[in-house]
Residue, then its C-alpha position, 0 to 999 in steps of 0.5 A: x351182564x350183557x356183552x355191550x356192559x361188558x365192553x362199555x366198562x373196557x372202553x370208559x377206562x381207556x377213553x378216560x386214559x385219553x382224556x388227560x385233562x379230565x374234562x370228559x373230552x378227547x381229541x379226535x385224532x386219538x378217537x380215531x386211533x381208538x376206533x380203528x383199534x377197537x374195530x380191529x381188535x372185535x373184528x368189525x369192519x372199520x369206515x373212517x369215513x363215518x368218523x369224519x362224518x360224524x364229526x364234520x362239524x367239529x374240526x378243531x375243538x376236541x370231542x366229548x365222551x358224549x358226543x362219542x357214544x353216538x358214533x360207538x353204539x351205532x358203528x362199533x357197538x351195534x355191530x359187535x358179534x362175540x366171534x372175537x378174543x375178549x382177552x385182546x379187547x381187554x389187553x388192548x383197553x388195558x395197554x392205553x389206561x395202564x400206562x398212565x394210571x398204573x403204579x408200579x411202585x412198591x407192587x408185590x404183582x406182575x403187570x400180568x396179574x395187574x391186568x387179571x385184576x383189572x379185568x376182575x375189577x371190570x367184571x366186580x364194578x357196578x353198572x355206574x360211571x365212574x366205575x367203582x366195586x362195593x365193599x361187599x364185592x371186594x369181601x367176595x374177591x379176596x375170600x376167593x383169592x385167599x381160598x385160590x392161595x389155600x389160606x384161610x380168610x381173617x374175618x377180623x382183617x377185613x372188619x378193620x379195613x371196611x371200617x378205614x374204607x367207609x370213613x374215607x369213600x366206601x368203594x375202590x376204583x380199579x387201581x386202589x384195588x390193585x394196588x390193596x391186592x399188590x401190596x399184600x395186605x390180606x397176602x401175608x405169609x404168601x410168596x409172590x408166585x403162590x399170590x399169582x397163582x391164585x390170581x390166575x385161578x380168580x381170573x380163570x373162573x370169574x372171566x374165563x368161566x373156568x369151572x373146574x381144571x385138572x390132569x385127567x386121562x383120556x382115552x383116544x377115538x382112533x388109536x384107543x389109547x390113553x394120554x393124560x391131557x390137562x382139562x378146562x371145564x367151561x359152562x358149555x365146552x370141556x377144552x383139553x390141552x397138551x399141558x396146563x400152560x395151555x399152549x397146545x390145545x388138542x380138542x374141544x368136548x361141546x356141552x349141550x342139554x342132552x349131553x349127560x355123564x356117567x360112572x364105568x366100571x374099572x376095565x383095561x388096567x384103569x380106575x376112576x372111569x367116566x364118560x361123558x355122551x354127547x350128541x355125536x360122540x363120546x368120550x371116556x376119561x379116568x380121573x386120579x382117584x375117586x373124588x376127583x372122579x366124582x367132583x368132575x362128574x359133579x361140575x360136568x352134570x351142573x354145566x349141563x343142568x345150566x344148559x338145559x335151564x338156559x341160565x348162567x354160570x354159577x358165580x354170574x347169576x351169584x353176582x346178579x343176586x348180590x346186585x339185585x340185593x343191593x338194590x333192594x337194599x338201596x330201594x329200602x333205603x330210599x324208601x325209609x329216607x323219604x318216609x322219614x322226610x315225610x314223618x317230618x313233614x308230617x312232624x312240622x305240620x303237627x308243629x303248626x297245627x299245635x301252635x294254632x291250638x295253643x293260641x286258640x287255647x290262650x284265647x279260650x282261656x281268656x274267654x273262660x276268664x271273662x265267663x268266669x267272672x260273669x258266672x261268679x257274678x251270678x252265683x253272688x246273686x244266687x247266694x243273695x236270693x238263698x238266703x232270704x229263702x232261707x230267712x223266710x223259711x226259717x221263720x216259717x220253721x219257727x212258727x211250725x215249732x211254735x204251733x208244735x209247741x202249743x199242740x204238745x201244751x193242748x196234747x198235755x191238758x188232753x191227758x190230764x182230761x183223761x186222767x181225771x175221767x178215770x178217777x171220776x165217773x160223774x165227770x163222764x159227760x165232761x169227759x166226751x166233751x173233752x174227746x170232742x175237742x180232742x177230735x178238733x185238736x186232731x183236725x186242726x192238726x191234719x190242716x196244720x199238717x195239710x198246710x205243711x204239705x202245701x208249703x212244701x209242695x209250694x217249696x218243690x214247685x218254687x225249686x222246680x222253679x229254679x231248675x227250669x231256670x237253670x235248665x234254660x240257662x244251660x240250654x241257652x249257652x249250651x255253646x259255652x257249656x264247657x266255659x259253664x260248667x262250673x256255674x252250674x256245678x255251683x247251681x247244682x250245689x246250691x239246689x243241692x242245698x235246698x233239697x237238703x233243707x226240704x229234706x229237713x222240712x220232710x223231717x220236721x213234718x215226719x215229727x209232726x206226723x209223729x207227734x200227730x199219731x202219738x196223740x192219735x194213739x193216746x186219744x184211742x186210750x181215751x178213747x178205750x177208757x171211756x168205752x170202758x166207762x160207758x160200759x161200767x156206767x151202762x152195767x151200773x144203770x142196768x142194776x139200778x134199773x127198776x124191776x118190771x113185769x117181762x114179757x110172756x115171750x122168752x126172757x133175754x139173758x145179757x151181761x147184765x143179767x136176765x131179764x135186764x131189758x126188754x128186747x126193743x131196748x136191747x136192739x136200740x142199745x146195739x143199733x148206737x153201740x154199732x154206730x159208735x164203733x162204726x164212728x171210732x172206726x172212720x176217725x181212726 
């Protein structure tokens, strides 16, 4: 903290002292008073005159706190030097704000340990008007209090006055904290004098930057002898004193970043040795026994590791690391408090932004019902025109199965025709004229099944037909798609349908197809059978044949015999054998 914190904190408790009103103003004449005085005390060269000048303007009316920073900062307060007692200067703002806020009722203190309070409170507070300390500062200053009494600290205790301290204002002021300390609550158990004894050592280390103290021997530069000295270790000086009432100090050792300390061996009847080299001189100690050897050699190097670093005593830079902590604390905090304004935010505008999609929702909800009715509408009228498709193929379904039927009937008087071929051999030529009209039957039947084809074909492209209705439609309101889409389920459903009834077709022409190869397979029989016929009524012919003379060439052994036929009958029989199978064989 700097010097000028320091003392704006002092000066805000007296300057509040003086304003007895509490409406932030002071008459000029007590702001004269405190001027001189704090001029005085800090050593400053006072010049009333730059008061009155200052202040020329308001002659009767008093002066507000902010009227007087101006004068403080410029002729007080910008010429400040630390060449001055701080305890003068906090006495003397302790003397103005005691008299009128100090309740000395009921206290378990002196108005001395009153005052070291004060000031710990002044050094504790934060950096804000009006000065208040923290309830982690105040946890900090009584775990140290209590460690100064050799007590040990009631976590508990505490726990309970933080939550009685949060639910009223979450911070004291000085006099709330002095009256928590003299009233003994976390003092329990402790007497008066060992309660004051630890506010004085409380005080010592956090204002007086007192390290370490302690009875020490030291030995003399002149006489060389030893003297037992009460010592005052600080940041940057060991001070030592006749006694520990500090009435008559003797000498100061100065620390710097060169200075360092060392342990010696026991010589000249004494123990526990140390000497500490500084740059123009050096001095030899003996401590009571070795840990006190050793703790002040321990504080002695971290002084002057401070120094050589340039940095503060311990329990300053400790109490900025809390302060720079509780401001990122607070940094966060706000932080999360506008994130969460802004999730709000964020949150009412979704709000808004939900309401309009609902509303658009409700209308297009409506426009689907309007779209609906027209799509069920249409599919009426769809469903209308199915089924006079469906009629109308019904009826050619049945005139299919009709012509089936007749076939089956022709089909059963062809293999009648069969049968009685194999039972008589004259009715041979009646037999071929029956196999002819079974070749027509046959192709009455491929037209029969070619006109099927048509008809189906005709069925798909009049399907297909629709589809690319249907696909023009879909690409027409492809901006209602959605709305739709359930009229084109249904369309899909109904093409469906008809697929499903093509297929049927397929099937019947399947069993047609069918049929066809039966009779196919039964005309092949037939077919076989009269070839056989033929064969027996050619063997018949060829033993029935009259004998006559052979050729002088080589006789021809056939199945019929030897010599059955000549040779140019026999190429002529093969040659109409050869064309009849080649014919059986392009009708198959």
């Amino acid at each position: 903290m700097a010097l000028r914190d320091e003392l704006l904190k002092s000066i805000w408790h007296a300057f509040t002292a003086l304003d007895v009103d509490k409406s932030g103003k002071v008459s000029k004449s007590q702001l004269k008073v405190l001027s001189h005085n704090l001029c005085t005390v800090m050593k400053i060269p006072h010049d009333p005159v730059a008061l009155e000048e200052h202040f020329k303007d308001d002659d009767e009316g008093p002066v507000s706190n902010q009227g007087y920073m101006p004068y403080l900062n410029k002729f007080i307060l910008d010429k400040v030097k630390d060449n001055f007692d701080r305890q003068d200067f906090n006495r003397m703002c302790w003397t103005l704000c005691a008299r009128k806020n100090l309740d000395r009722s009921n206290m378990f203190i002196s108005d001395e340990d009153a005052f070291k309070i004060w000031c710990i409170f002044n050094f504790l507070s934060e950096d804000k008007y009006p000065l208040n300390i923290v309830t982690e500062e105040i946890e900090y200053f009584l775990r140290k209090l209590t460690e100064a009494m050799g007590g040990s600290w009631v976590e508990e205790r505490f726990e309970d006055y933080k939550i009685e301290l949060n639910t009223k204002q979450q911070c004291l002021n000085a006099w709330e904290l002095i009256s928590l300390v003299g009233s003994g609550h976390f003092s329990k158990g402790m007497d008066r004098q060992t309660l004051s004894m630890g506010i004085s050592e409380v005080y010592q280390e956090l204002i007086l930057d007192v390290l370490k103290q302690g009875y020490m021997m030291k030995k003399g530069h002149k006489r060389k002898n030893w003297t037992e000295r009460w010592f005052l270790l600080k940041p940057s000086s060991i001070s030592y004193y006749v006694s520990e009432d500090l009435t008559e100090k003797k000498g100061d050792i100065l620390l710097d970043g060169n200075c360092c300390v060392e342990s010696l061996p026991d010589k000249e009847g004494k123990k526990c040795l140390y000497f500490i080299k500084c740059s123009d001189k050096s001095f030899e100690i003996s401590a009571s026994d070795k840990k006190r050897k050793q703790e002040w050699i321990q504080a002695i190097q971290t002084c002057v590791t401070l120094l050589r670093l340039g940095r503060a005593a311990p329990h300053r830079e400790a109490r900025q690391k809390r302060r720079e902590q509780r401001l990122r604390q607070q940094a966060e905090q706000e932080e999360l408090v506008l994130r969460m304004r802004e999730l709000q935010t964020a949150n009412e505008t979704k709000q808004i932004e939900l309401e309009a999609m609902r509303k658009a929702l409700e209308e297009a909800a409506a426009n689907a019902a309007e779209e609906e009715r027209r799509r069920l509408q249409t599919q009426t009228e769809l469903q209308d025109r199915y089924k006079t498709e469906l009629e109308r193929e019904k009826m050619v379904r049945q005139q299919m199965e009709a012509q089936v039927a007749q076939k089956s009937s022709e089909l059963e008087q062809y293999l009648q025709r069969v049968r009685e071929l194999e039972d008589m051999y004259h009715q041979l030529e009646d037999a071929l004229e029956d196999e002819r009209h079974a070749r027509q039957d046959e192709e009455t039947v491929r037209k029969l099944q070619a006109r099927l084809l048509e008809e189906e074909a005709e069925k798909r492209a009049e399907l297909e037909q629709i589809h690319l209705q249907q696909q023009r439609a879909i690409s027409e309101t492809e901006a209602e798609k959605q709305e739709l889409e359930k009229e084109h389920l249904a369309k899909e459903n109904a093409l469906q349908a008809a697929m499903t009834q093509l297929e049927q077709l397929e099937n019947e022409r399947q069993g047609a197809l069918e049929q066809y190869q039966a009779v196919m397979k039964k005309l092949e029989v037939a077919a076989n059978n009269t070839r056989t016929w033929k064969h027996k009524v050619a063997h018949h012919e060829g033993l029935i044949q009259l004998i006559q003379p052979g050729t002088k060439g080589p006789q021809m052994i056939t199945n019929w015999g030897p010599a059955a036929f000549s040779e140019a009958e026999f190429n002529q029989r093969q040659r109409e054998w050869q064309e009849k199978r080649n014919q059986l064989t392009k009708d198959q």
